[in-house]
N, C-alpha and C positions, 0 to 999 in steps of 0.2 A: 341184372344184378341189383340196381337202385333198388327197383321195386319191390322183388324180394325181399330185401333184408331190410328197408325202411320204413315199411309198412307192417306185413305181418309178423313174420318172427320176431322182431323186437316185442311187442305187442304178446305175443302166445306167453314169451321169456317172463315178461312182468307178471302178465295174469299167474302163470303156474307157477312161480316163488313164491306171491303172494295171499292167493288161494290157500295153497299148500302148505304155507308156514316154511317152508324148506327154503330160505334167505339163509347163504352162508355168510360169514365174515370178511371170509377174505374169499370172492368169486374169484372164480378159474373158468377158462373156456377152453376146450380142447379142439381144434379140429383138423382134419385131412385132406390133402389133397384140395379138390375145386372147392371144396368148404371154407380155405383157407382164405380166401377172394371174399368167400360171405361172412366168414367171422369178422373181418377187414371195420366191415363194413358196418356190423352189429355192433361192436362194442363202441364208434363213435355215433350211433342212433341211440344205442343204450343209454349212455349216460347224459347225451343232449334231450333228451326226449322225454325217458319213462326215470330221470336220475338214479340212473343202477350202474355205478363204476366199479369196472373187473381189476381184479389188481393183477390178473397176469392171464395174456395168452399164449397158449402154447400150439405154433404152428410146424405140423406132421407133413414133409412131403410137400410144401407150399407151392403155388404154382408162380408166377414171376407178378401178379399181385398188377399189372400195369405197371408196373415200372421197364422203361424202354430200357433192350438193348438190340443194338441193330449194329450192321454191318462190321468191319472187323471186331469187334464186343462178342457178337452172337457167334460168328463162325469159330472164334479160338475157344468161346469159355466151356465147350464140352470136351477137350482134351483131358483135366483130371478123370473127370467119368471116367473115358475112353479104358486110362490108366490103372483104374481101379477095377475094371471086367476085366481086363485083359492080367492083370498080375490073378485076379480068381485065378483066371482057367491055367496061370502058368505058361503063359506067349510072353512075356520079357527075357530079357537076356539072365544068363545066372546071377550077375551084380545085380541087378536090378529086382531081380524074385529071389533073393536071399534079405532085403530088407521088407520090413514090417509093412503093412499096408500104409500106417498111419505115420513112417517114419517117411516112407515116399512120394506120398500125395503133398505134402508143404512145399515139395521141390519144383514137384510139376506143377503148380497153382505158383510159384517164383518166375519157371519158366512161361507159362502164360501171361503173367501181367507184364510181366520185365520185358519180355524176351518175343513174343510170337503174335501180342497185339500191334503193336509199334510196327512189326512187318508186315501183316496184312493189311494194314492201313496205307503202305504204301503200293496196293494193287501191281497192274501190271508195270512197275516202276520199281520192283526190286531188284537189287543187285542176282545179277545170278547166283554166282557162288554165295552168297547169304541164301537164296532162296533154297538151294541147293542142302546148303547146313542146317537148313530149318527142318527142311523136310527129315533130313538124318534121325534131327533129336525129334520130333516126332512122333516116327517109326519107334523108333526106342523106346515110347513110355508110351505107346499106342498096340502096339503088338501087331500093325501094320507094314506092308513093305511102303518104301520112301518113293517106289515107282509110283504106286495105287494114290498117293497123297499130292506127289506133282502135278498127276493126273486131276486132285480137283482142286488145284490152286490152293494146297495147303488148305482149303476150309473143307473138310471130308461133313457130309453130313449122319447123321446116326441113324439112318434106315439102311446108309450101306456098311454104316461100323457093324450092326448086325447081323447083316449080311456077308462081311469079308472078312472076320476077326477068326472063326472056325472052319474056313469055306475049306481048307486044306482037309480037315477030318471031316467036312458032309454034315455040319451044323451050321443052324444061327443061334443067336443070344437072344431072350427074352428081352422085351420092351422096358416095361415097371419092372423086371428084376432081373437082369442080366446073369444071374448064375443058372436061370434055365434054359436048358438047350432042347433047338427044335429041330426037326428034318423036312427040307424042302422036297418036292417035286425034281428040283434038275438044282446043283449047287450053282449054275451061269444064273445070270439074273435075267435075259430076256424073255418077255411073254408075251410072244406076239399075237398068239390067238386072244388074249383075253384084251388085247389093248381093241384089238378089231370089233371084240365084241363090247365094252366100255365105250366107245364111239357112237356105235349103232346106235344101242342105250340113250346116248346124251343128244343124239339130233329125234329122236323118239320124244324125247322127255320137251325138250325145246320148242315143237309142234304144241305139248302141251302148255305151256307155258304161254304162248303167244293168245290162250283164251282166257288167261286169270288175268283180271284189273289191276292196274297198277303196277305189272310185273316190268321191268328192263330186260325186252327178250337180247338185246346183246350181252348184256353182263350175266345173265343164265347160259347163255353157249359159251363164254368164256370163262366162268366156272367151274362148267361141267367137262371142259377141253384140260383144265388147269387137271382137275379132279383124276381124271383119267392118266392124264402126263405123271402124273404124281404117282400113282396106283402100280403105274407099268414100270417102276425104275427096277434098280436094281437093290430089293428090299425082301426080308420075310416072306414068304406065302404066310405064315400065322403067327400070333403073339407067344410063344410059347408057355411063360407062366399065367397067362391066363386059360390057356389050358389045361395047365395042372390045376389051376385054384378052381376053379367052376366045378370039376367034380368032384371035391370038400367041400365047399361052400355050401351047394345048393342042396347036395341030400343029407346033409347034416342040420340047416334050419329049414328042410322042409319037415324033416321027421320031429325035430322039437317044436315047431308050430302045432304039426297034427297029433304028435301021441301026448307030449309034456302039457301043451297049453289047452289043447281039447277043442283049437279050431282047423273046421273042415272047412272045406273051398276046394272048388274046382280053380279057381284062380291059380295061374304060374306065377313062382314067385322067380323072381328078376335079380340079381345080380347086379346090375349098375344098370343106369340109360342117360340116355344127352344129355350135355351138359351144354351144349350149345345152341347156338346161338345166343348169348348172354343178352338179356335186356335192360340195355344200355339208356333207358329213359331219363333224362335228368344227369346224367356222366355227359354231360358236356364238356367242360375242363378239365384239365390236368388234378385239379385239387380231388375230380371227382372216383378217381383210381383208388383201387382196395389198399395199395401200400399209402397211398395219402390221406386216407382217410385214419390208418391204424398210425401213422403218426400224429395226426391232427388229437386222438384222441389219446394218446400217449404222453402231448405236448399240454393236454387243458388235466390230465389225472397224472402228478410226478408217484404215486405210488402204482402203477400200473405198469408190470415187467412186459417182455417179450422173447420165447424161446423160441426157437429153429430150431427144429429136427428132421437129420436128413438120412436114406440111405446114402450107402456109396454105388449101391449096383443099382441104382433108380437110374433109367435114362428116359423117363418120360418128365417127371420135376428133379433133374438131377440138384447133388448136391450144390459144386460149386456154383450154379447159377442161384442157390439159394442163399448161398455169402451175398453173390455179389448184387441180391434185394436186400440182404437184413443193411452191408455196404452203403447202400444208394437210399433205401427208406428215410433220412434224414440225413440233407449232405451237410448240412449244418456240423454235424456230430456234436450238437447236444444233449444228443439223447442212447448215445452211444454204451454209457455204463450202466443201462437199462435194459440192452440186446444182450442175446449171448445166441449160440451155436451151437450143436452137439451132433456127433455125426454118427451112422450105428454100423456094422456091418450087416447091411437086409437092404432090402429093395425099396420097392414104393410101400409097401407096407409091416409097419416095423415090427410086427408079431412073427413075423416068417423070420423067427432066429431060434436058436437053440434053447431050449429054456433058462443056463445058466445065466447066458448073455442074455436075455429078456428081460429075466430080474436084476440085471446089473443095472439095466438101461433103468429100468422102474424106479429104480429108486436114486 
């Protein structure tokens, strides 16, 4: 990530305003998703660097930016999400799905900070009957039974919310946008032939691994065991909205590449690819994370805003894990009346709405 955005795109950004004559007045940066980690990043190289200060970024979908959350933090704060698929499809109770999306989510983001961190934090050391209650309200504004939740020590993870939020009607919930619904193989989640052959694979792979220089052939088999264990839970067979999008997407800008633009290529055009492995050279420190970076440069430009836009059916950069970066991005909160939020009814990508509410969002 340094190196990307410290080096070249800063750098391409200067050249082509400049060149170009196209210097707005008041720069805006827009980005999505893992972009958001590189915007981070850009706009304090921008203006330490090539002096070009943006007066406002606007982050789509953001992903948690380096800013830690771990242990009871990370397991409670996907309960709003949870709340917000689950009133979609209509699994709350009638109280609860006869209030507005946006009137209900402030209670269960109450009940999580208030209420369901403070409990998880005290591991297996909770009161029963508290644990018991928790689970209750839970259930409640999860559209899960309170069994399925004891069962994972109240922190349920979201490849099995996917997996158990429709399993009664023979569906899962889409990943990046949980209003799409996909059909498994078997609704039980075990997959034993595939774990057996996932294995094979990984001691295959680790054979090879033991001839490349350099390599930790233990932390490649523990990896690749991790990999597998993970693979075989109780999850998805597929992403479901990315299967509906891929066949939009791709023959719609292959044919305006080839008929409107007038370029041929045998090349496939691609859809997304890795974004990992991040190359972390020079992110040494804490200072060196995408959220401290976009404060660092937030803190040297007082005219330089910062928006959050989130879905609510996004469960890959959910929303309220997006509060709780723009939250923690400066615990100072001096820089607080310079954030804001906005949250849309859509997934990971905010174009998949209705066109009313599209152009509500727009403008």
């Amino acid at each position: 990530m340094w190196c990307f955005v410290s080096a070249p795109v800063p750098s391409c950004v200067h050249r082509t305003t400049h060149h170009t004559g196209r210097l707005p007045l008041t720069p805006l940066a827009v980005f999505c998703s893992s972009g958001t980690t590189r915007v981070s990043g850009l706009a304090l190289e921008l203006q330490t660097s090539h002096y070009m200060y943006l007066n406002g970024v606007v982050l789509v979908s953001p992903t948690e930016l380096g800013i830690k959350r771990e242990g009871p933090v990370y397991d409670a704060s996907y309960l709003p999400y949870y709340a917000a698929t689950a009133w979609y499809h209509g699994q709350l109770s009638p109280a609860l799905q006869a209030k507005d999306l946006e009137e209900l989510l402030p209670e269960v983001e109450e009940f999580t900070i208030q209420d369901l961190i403070p409990v998880l934090a005290q591991g297996g050391f909770i009161d029963p009957a508290l644990r018991a209650a928790t689970a209750d309200k839970m259930a409640a504004y999860s559209g899960m039974s309170a069994e399925v939740i004891l069962q994972h020590n109240l922190a349920v993870p979201p490849n099995f919310f996917w997996k158990e939020l429709l399993r009664g009607d023979g569906f899962t919930v889409g990943r990046l946008d949980s209003r799409y619904k996909g059909i498994d193989t078997q609704d039980a989640g075990a997959k034993v032939a595939f774990i057996l052959f996932v294995l094979e694979i990984s001691l295959r792979k680790t054979i090879v691994y033991q001839d490349r220089p350099g390599t930790d052939v233990r932390k490649a088999e523990t990896t690749l065991f991790c990999c597998a264990h993970k693979r075989t839970g109780v999850s998805p067979d597929y992403n479901a909205e990315m299967a509906a999008w891929n066949h939009e997407f791709a023959p719609a800008m292959n044919q305006y590449v080839r008929s409107t633009l007038g370029f041929k290529t045998d090349l496939q055009y691609n859809l997304f690819g890795p974004v990992h492995p991040w190359d972390s050279v020079g992110d040494t420190y804490r200072e060196d994370t995408g959220g401290a970076k976009l404060r660092r440069a937030m803190a040297q430009n007082p005219y330089m805003h910062v928006l959050t836009q989130s879905g609510y059916y996004d469960g890959a950069c959910d929303y309220f894990n997006a509060k709780y970066s723009m939250w923690n991005m400066d615990p100072s909160g001096k820089l607080k009346d310079r954030m804001d939020w906005k949250g849309y009814r859509s997934g990971h990508m905010m174009y998949a709405l209705s066109p009313p509410r599209l152009g509500r969002l727009m403008s």
